[in-house]
C-alpha positions in Angstrom: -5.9 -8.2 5.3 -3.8 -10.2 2.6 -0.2 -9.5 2.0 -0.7 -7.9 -1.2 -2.1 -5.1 0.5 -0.2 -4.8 4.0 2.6 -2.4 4.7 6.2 -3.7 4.6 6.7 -2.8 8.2 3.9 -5.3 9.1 4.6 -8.4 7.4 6.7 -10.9 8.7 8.2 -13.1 7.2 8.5 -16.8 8.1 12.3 -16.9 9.5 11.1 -13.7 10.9 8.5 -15.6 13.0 8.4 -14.9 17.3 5.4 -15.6 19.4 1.7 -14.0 18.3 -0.6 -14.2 15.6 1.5 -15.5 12.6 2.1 -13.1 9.7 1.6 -9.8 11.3 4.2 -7.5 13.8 3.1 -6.0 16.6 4.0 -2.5 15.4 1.2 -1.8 13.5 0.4 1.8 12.9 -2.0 3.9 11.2 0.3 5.0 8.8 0.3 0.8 7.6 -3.1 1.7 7.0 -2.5 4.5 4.7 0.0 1.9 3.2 -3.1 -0.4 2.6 -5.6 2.5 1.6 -3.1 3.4 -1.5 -3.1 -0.3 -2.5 -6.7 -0.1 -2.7 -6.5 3.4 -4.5 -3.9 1.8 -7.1 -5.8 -1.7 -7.6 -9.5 0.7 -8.2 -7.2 2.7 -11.1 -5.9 -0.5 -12.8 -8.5 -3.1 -12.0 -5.6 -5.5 -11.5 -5.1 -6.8 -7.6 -1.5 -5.8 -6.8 0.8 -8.7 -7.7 -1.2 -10.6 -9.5 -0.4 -14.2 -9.9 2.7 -14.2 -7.8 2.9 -16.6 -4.5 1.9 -15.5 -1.1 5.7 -15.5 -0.1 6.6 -14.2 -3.1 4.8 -11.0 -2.4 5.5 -10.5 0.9 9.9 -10.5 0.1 9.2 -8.1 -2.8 6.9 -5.9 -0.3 9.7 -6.0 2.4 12.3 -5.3 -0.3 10.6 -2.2 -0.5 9.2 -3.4 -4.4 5.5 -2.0 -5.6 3.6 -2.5 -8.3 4.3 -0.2 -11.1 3.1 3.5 -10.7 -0.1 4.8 -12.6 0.8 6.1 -15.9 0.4 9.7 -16.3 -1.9 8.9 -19.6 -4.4 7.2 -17.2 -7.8 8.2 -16.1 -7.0 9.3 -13.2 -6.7 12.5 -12.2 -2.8 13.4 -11.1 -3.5 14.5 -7.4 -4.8 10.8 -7.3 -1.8 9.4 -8.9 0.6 11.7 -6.7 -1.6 10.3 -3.4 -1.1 6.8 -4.3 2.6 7.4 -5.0 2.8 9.1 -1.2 1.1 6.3 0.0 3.1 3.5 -1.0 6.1 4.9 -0.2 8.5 2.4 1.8 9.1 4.1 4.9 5.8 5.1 6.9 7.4 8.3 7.8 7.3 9.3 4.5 3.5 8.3 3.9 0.9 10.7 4.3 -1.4 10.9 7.1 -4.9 9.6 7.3 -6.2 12.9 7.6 -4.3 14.5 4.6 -5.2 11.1 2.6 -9.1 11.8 3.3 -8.8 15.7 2.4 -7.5 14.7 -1.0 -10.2 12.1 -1.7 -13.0 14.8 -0.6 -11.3 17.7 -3.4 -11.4 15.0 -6.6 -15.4 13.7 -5.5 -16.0 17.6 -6.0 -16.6 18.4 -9.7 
């Protein structure tokens, strides 16, 4: 993945660095993923990649500040579940994200017409 999309609690920055794969911590979880997956969700509803323009590490302080791109605007196309999903997802800590699961069901209700 690129940074613009990883979870804060996976990037590592470069006075962060130890031995392994450069960029990424060990810790990864599932719940990064959901982290990722509302990136995606967010980046489909604006048709902007998430910090456009902006320097590798650049992104990757903001991100581990706990900084996101702005929230979809309630006078958007998409639907509010969808915005409320995307919102859950990003959110800093990974406790406070949504699981995978939860993530999918939503998804499944706004395909239905």
């Amino acid at each position: 993945g690129t940074a613009q999309f990883a979870a804060p609690e996976v990037l590592v920055l470069p006075d962060e660095m130890r031995p392994g794969p450069p960029g990424l911590n060990a810790s990864y979880t599932l719940k990064a993923d959901v982290y990722s997956t509302g990136m995606l969700l967010w980046t489909l509803s604006t048709r902007v990649p998430p910090f456009d323009g902006m320097r590798l590490s650049t992104v990757m302080r903001a991100v581990k500040a706990g900084e996101r791109p702005p929230p979809l605007r309630a006078d958007s196309d998409a639907p509010e579940q969808w915005r409320m999903l995307v919102d859950a997802c990003l959110a800093h800590d990974p406790q406070q994200r949504p699981d995978i699961g939860h993530v999918l069901e939503v998804l499944e209700r706004l395909e239905r017409p």
